[in-house]
N, C-alpha and C positions, 0 to 999 in steps of 0.2 A: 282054359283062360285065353281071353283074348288077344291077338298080339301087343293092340295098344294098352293091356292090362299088363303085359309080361314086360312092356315097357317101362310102365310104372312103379313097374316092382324093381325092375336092373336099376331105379333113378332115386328112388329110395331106398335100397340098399346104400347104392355109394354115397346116400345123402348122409345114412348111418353110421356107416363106417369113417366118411369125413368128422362128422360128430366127435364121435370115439376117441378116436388118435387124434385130436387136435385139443381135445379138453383131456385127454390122456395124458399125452406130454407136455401140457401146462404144466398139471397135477402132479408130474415127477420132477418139474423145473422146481416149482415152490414148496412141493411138499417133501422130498428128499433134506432140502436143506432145514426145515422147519422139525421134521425128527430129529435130525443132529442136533439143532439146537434143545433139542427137549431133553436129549442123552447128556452133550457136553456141560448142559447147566442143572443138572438132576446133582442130588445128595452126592460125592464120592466123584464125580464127573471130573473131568478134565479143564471145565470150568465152570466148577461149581458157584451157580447166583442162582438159588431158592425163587428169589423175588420175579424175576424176568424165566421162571420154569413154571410160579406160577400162574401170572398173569399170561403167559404164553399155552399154557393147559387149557386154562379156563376161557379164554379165545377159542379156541379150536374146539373145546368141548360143547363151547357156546354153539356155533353153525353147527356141528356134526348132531345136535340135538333136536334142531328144526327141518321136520319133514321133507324130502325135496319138492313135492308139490306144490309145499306152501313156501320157500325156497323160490323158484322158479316165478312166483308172483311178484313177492316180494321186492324180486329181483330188478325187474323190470322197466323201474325209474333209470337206473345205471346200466342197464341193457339197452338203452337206447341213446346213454348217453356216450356208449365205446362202441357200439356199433352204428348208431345212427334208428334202430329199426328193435322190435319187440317179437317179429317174426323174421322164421326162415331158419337154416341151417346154420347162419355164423351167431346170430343173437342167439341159438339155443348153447351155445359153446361158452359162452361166459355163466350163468350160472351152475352150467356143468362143470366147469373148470373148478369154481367156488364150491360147488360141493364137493368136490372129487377130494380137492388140495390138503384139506383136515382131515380127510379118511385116509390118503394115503398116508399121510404124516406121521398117526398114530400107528400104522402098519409098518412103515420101515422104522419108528421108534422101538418097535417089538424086537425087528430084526437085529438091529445095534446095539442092544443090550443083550443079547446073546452072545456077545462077541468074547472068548476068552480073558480075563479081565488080566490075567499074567502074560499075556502078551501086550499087551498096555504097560504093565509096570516096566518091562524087559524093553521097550522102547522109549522110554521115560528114564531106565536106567543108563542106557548108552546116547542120552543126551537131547534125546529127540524133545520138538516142543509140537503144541496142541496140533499145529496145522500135519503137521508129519506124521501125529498119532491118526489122525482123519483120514488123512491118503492114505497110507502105507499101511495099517491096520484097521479102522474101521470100519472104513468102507469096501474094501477089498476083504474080509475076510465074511462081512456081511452080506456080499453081494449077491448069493443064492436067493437068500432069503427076501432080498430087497425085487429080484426081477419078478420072485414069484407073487410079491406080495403086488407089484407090480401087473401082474397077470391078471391077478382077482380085482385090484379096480378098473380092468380095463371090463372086465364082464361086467361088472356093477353097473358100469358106465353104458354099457351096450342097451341094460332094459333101464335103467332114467332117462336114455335119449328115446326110447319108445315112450316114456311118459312124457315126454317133450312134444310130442308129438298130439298132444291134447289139446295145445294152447298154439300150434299152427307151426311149431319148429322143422313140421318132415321130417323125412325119412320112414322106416318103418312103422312105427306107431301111429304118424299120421295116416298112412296108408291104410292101417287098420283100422282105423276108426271110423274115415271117412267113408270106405267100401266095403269092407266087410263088420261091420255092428252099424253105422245108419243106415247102410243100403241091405243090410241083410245079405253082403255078398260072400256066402259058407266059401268059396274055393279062395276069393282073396284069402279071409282068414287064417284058412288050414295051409295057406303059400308062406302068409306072413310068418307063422309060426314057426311051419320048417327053417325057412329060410335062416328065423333067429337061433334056433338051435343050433345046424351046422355051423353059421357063424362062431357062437359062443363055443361050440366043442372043437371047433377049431382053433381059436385063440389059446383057448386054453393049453389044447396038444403043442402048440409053437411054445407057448409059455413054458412048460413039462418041459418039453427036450431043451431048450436053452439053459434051464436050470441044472436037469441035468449033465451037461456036458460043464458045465460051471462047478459043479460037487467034484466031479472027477480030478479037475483043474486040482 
């Protein structure tokens, strides 16, 4: 590989990884709280309203239903109207963000309902109200499960910002497409690929141990 090739590759990687983590922690800002909601107004919930669980399901069931590729098009009226622009690495970040935010949603809605339901009661019993049940139990006893689930949309997120890379967003994907499948260049390729790999078996291993050491807690 050439240097100014191995350059390209160091400029899309951090193109990627800026991707990642910035529609990552959108996705945990909006979507954390959007599980709660799904939990605290579910049948038996804490604040139990059917109506705004369903209408708030069937939102989120609505996006998480539409391909990200066609997602990503779609998008693109309102990708230029918050970023200015329908290409590049910050316009890929809004639709990534929007898809991300309903998947993680339902993920850490998974999490919170695991959560021992007699610790609820037993905080509820010594007077506690909804907000106090959310801190003090909810979210703290689900939090394993929240960082991991956490974990898996940040990988999810790592190959749609390579599909991002289709429609001119950079980073990896772009790189692949442009050099190695139109140019027929095998070493980009076989670079890009590695490259995604470690990335993703790395996130993941940070993911792992953090949770780990959060179980032991």
């Amino acid at each position: 590989m050439t240097p100014i090739m191995f350059e390209l590759l160091i400029r899309s990687l951090w193109e990627t990884v800026l991707m990642t983590v910035a529609s990552g922690l959108i996705s945990l800002v909006a979507g954390l709280p959007l599980g709660l909601a799904l939990v605290v107004t579910a049948r038996g919930g804490i604040a139990e309203n059917l109506w705004i669980n369903r209408v708030l399901g069937a939102v989120i069931n609505g996006f998480r239903s539409v391909p990200f590729i066609i997602l990503l098009v779609a998008l693109i009226p309102l990708t230029r109207l918050i970023v200015g622009t329908a290409l590049g690495t910050w316009a890929a970040v809004v639709p990534l963000a929007i898809a991300a935010t309903p998947y993680y949603a339902r993920i850490a809605e998974v999490s919170l309902r695991e959560v021992d339901r007699g610790l609820i009661d037993a905080v509820r019993a010594m007077g506690g109200n909804r907000w106090t049940i959310v801190r003090e139990v909810l979210v703290p006893e689900a939090l394993p499960g929240i960082v991991a689930g956490f974990t898996v949309t940040l990988v999810t997120l790592i190959g749609a910002s390579a599909m991002a890379g289709a429609i001119g967003a950079g980073g990896l994907g772009d790189l692949a497409i442009r050099y190695g499948y139109q140019r027929f260049d095998t070493n980009v390729m076989i670079a890009v690929v590695a490259v995604l790999i470690v990335l993703v078996c790395g996130m993941q291993w940070l993911g792992d141990r953090l949770v780990a050491k959060l179980d032991r807690k």
